[in-house]
Residue frames as a rotation matrix with the C-alpha (Angstrom) as fourth column:
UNK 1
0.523 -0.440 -0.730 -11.16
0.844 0.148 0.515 15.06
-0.119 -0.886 0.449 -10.72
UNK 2
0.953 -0.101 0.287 -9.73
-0.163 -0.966 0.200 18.75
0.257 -0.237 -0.937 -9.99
UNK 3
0.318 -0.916 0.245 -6.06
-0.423 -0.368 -0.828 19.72
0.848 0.160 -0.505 -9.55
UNK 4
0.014 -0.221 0.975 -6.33
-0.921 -0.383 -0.073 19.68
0.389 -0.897 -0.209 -5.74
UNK 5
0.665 0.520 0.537 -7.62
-0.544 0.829 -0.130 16.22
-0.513 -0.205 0.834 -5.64
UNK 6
0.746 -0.652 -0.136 -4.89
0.263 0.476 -0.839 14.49
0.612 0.590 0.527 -7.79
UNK 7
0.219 -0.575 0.788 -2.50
-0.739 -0.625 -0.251 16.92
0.637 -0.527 -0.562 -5.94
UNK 8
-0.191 -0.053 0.980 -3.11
-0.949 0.263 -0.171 14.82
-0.249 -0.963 -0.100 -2.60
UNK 9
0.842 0.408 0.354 -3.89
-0.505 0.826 0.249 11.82
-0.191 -0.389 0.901 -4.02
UNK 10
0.603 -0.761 -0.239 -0.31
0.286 0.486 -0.826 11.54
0.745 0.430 0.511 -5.79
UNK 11
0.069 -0.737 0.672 1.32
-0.602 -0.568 -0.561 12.68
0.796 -0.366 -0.483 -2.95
UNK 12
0.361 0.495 0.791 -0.35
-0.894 0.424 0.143 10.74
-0.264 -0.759 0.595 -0.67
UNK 13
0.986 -0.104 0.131 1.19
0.158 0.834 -0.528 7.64
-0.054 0.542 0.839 -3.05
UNK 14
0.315 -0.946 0.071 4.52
-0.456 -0.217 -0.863 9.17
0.832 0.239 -0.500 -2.85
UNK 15
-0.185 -0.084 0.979 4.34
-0.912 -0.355 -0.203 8.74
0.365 -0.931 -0.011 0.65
UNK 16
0.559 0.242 0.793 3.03
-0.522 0.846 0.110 5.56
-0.644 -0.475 0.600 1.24
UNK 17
0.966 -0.211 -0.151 5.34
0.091 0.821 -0.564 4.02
0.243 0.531 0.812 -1.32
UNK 18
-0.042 -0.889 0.456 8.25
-0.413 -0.400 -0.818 5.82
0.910 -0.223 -0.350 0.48
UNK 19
0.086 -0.118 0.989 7.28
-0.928 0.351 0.123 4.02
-0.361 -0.929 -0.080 3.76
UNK 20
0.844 0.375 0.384 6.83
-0.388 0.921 -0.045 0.94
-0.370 -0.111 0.922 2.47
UNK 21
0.532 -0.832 -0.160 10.50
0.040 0.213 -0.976 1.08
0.846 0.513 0.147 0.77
UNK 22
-0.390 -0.690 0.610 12.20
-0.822 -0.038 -0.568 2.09
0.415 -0.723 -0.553 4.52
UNK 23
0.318 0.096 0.943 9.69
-0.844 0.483 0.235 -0.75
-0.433 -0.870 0.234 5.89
UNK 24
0.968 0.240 -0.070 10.98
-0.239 0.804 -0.544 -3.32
-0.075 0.543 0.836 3.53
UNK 25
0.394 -0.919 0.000 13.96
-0.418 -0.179 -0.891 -2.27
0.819 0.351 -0.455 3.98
UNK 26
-0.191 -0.158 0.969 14.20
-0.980 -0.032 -0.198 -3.10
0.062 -0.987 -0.149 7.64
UNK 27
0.764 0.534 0.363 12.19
-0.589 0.806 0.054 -5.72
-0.264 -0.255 0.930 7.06
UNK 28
0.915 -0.350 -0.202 15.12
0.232 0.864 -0.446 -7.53
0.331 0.361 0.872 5.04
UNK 29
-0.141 -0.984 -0.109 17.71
-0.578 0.171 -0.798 -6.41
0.804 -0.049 -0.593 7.19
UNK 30
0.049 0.130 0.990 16.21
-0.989 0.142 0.030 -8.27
-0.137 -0.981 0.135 9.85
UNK 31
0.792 0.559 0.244 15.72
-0.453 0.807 -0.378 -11.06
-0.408 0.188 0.893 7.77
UNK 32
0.652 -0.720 -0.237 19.00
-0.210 0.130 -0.969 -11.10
0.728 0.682 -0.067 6.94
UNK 33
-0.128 -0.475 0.871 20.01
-0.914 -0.283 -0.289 -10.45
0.384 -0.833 -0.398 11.03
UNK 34
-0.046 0.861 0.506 17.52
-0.991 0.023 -0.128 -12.81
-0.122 -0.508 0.853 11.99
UNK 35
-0.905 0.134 -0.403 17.21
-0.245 0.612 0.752 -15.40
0.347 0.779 -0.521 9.34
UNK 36
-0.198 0.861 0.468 13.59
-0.434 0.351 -0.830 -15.67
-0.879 -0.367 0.305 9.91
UNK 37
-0.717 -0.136 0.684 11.83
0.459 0.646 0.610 -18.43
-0.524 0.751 -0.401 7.42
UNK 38
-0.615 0.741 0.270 9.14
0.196 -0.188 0.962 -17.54
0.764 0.645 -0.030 4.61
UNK 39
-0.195 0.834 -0.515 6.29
0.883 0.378 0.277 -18.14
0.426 -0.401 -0.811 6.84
UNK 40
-0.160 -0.212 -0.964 7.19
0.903 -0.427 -0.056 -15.15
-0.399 -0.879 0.259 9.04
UNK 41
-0.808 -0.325 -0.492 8.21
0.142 -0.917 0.373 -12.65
-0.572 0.232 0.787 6.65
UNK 42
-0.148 0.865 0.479 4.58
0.732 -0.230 0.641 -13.23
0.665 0.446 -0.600 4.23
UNK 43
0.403 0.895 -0.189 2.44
0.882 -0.325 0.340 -11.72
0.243 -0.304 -0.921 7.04
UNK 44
-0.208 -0.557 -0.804 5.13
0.372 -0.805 0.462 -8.77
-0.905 -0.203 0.375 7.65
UNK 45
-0.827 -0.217 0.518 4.86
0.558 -0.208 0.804 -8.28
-0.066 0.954 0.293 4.21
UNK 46
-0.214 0.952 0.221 1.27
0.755 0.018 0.655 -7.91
0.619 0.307 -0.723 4.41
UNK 47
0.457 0.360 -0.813 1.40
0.882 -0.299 0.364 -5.79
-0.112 -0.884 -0.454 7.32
UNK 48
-0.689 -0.661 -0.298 4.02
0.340 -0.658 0.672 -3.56
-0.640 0.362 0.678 5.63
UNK 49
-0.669 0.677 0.306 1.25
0.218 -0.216 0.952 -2.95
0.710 0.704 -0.003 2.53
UNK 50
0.128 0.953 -0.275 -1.53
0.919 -0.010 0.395 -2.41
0.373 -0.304 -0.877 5.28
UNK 51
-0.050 -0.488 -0.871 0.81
0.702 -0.637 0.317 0.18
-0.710 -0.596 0.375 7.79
UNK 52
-0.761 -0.560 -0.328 1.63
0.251 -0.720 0.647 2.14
-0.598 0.410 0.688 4.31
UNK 53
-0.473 0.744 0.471 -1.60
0.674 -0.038 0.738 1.90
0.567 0.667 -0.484 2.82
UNK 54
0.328 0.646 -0.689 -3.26
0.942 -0.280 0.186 3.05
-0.072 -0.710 -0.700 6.40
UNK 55
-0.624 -0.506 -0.596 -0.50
0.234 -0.848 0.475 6.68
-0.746 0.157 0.647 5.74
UNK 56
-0.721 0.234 0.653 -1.77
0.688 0.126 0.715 6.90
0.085 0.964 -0.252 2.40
UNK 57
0.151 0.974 0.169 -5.39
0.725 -0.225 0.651 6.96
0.672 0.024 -0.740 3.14
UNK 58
-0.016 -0.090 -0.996 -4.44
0.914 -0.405 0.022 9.05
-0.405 -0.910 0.089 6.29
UNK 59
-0.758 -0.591 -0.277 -2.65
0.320 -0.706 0.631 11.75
-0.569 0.390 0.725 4.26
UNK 60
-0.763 0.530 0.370 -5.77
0.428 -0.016 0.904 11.71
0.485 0.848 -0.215 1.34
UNK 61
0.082 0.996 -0.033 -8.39
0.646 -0.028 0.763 12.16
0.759 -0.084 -0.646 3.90
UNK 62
-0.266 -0.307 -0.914 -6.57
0.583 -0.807 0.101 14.86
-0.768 -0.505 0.393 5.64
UNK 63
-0.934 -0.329 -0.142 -5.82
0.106 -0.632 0.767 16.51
-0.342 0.701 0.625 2.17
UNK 64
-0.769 0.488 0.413 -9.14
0.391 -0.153 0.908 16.19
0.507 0.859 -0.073 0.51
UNK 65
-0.933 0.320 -0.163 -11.51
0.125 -0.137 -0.983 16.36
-0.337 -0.938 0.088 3.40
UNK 66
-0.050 0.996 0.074 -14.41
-0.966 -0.030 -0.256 15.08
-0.253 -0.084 0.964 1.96
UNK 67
0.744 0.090 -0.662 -15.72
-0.279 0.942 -0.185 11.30
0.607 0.323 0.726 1.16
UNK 68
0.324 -0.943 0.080 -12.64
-0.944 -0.327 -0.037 10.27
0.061 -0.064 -0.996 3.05
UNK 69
-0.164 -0.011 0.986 -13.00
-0.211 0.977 -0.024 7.01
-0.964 -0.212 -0.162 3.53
UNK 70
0.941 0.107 0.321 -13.75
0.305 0.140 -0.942 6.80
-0.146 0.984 0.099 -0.13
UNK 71
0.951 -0.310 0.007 -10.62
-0.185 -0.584 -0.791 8.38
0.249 0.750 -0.612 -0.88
UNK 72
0.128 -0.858 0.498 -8.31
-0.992 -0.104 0.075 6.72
-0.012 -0.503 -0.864 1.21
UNK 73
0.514 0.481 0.710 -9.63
-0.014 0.833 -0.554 3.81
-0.858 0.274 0.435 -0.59
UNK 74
0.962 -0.267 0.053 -8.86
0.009 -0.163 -0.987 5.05
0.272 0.950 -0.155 -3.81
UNK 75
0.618 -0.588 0.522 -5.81
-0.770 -0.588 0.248 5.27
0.161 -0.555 -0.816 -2.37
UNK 76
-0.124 -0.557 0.822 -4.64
-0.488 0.755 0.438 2.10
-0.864 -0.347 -0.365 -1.37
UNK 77
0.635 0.400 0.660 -6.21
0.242 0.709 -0.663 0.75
-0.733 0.581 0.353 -4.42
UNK 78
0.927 -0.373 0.035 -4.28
-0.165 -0.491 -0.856 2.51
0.336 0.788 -0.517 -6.88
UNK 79
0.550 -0.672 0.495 -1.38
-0.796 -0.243 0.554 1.72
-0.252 -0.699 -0.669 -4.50
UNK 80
0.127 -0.156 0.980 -1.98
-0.063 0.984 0.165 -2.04
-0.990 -0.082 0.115 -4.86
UNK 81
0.931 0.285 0.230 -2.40
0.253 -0.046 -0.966 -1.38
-0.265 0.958 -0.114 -8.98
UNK 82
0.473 -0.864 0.170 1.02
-0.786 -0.501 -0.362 0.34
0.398 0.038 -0.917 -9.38
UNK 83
-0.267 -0.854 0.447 2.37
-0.804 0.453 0.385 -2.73
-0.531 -0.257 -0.807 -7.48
UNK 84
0.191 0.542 0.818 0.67
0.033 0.830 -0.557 -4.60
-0.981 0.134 0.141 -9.74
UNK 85
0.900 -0.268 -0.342 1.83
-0.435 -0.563 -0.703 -2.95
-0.004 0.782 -0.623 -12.78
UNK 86
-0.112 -0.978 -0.177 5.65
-0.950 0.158 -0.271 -3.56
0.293 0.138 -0.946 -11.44
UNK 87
-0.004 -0.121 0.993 4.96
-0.424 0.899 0.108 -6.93
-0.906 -0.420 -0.055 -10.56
UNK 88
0.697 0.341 0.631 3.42
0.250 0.710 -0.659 -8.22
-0.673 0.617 0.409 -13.77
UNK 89
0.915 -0.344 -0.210 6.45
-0.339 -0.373 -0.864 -6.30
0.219 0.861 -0.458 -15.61
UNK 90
-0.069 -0.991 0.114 9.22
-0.993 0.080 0.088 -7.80
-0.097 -0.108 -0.989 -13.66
UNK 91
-0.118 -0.091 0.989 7.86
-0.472 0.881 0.025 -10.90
-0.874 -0.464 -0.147 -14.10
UNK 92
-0.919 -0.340 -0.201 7.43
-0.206 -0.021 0.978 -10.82
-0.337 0.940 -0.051 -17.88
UNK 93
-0.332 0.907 -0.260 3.74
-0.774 -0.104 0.625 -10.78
0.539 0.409 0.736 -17.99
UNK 94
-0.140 0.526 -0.839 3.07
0.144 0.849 0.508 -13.43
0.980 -0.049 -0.195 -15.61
UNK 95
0.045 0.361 0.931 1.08
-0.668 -0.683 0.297 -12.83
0.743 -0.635 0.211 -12.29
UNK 96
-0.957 -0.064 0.283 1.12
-0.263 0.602 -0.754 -14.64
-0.122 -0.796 -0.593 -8.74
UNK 97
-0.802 0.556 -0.220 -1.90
0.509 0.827 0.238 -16.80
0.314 0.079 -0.946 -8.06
UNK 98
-0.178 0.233 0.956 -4.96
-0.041 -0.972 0.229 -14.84
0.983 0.002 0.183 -7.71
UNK 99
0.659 0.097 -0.746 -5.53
0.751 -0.025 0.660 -15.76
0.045 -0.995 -0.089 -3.58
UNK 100
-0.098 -0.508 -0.856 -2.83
0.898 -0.416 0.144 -13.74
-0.430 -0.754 0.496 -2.83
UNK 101
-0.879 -0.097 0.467 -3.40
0.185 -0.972 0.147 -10.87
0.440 0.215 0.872 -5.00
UNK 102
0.453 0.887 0.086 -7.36
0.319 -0.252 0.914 -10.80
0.832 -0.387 -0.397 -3.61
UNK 103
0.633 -0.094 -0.768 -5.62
0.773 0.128 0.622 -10.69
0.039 -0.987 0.154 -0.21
UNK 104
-0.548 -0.831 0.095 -2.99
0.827 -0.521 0.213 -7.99
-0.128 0.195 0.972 -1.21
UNK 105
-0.569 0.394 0.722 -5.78
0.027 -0.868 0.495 -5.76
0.822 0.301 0.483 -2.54
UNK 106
0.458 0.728 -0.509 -7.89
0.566 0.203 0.799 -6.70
0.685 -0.655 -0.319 0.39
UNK 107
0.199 -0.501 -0.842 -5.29
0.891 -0.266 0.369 -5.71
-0.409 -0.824 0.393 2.61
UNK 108
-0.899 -0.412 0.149 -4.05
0.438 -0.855 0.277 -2.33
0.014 0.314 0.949 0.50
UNK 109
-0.232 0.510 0.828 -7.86
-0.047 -0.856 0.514 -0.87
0.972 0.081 0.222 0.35
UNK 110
0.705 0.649 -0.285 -8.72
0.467 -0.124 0.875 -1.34
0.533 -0.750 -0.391 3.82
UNK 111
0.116 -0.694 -0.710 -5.72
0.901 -0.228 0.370 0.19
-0.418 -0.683 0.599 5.15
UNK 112
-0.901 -0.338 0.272 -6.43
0.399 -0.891 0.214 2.83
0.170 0.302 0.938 3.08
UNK 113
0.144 0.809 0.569 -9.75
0.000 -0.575 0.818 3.23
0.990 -0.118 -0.083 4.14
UNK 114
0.572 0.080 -0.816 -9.38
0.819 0.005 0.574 2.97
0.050 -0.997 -0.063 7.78
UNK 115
-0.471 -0.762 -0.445 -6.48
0.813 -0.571 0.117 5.31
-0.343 -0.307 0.888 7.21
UNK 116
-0.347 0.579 0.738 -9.14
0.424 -0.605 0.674 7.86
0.837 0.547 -0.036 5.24
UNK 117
0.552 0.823 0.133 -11.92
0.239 -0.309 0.920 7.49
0.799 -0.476 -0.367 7.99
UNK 118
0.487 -0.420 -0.766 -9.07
0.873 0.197 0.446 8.36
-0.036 -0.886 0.462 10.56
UNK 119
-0.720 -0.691 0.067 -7.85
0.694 -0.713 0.100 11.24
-0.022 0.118 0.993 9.39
């Protein structure tokens, strides 16, 4: 992998982990405005990790302009890794159940690809 390519793909991760901190943010003042229950706020979650994944890939498959849809994969995946990384360290080595991580990564590469093949 080449300078340029890293270049855009860590930027592209800067970015999508910077949206996903202002949408989480919102998200929990609303949830704080709101009091909405669990139930509600899961699929926001999920939709927050899809929205910032879909930038991501956007941004990657602007920047590299080739494979993009591959790379705005790589993208979200590595996205969902990092939050995997801080998850399994704040939690002292223990992980959430794997349904929801399948569904977390499910949801982080396709929103980076879709956000690739769109750009």
């Amino acid at each position: 992998m080449n300078a340029s390519v890293s270049k855009y793909l860590f930027r592209s991760l800067f970015v999508s982990y910077l949206l996903s901190g202002i949408l989480l943010l919102l998200l929990s003042l609303a949830l704080y405005q709101l009091k909405l229950p669990e139930a509600q706020v899961t699929p926001a979650v999920y939709a927050i990790y899809v929205i910032a994944c879909l930038a991501g890939g956007f941004l990657a498959g602007k920047g590299i302009r080739s494979r993009r849809f591959f790379w705005g994969m790589t993208n979200g995946v590595l996205y969902f890794l990092v939050l995997l990384l801080v998850s399994w360290l704040h939690s002292h080595g223990e992980l959430a159940d794997t349904s929801r991580l399948s569904v977390t990564l499910a949801c982080c590469a396709a929103g980076g690809m879709i956000g690739g093949m769109m750009s």
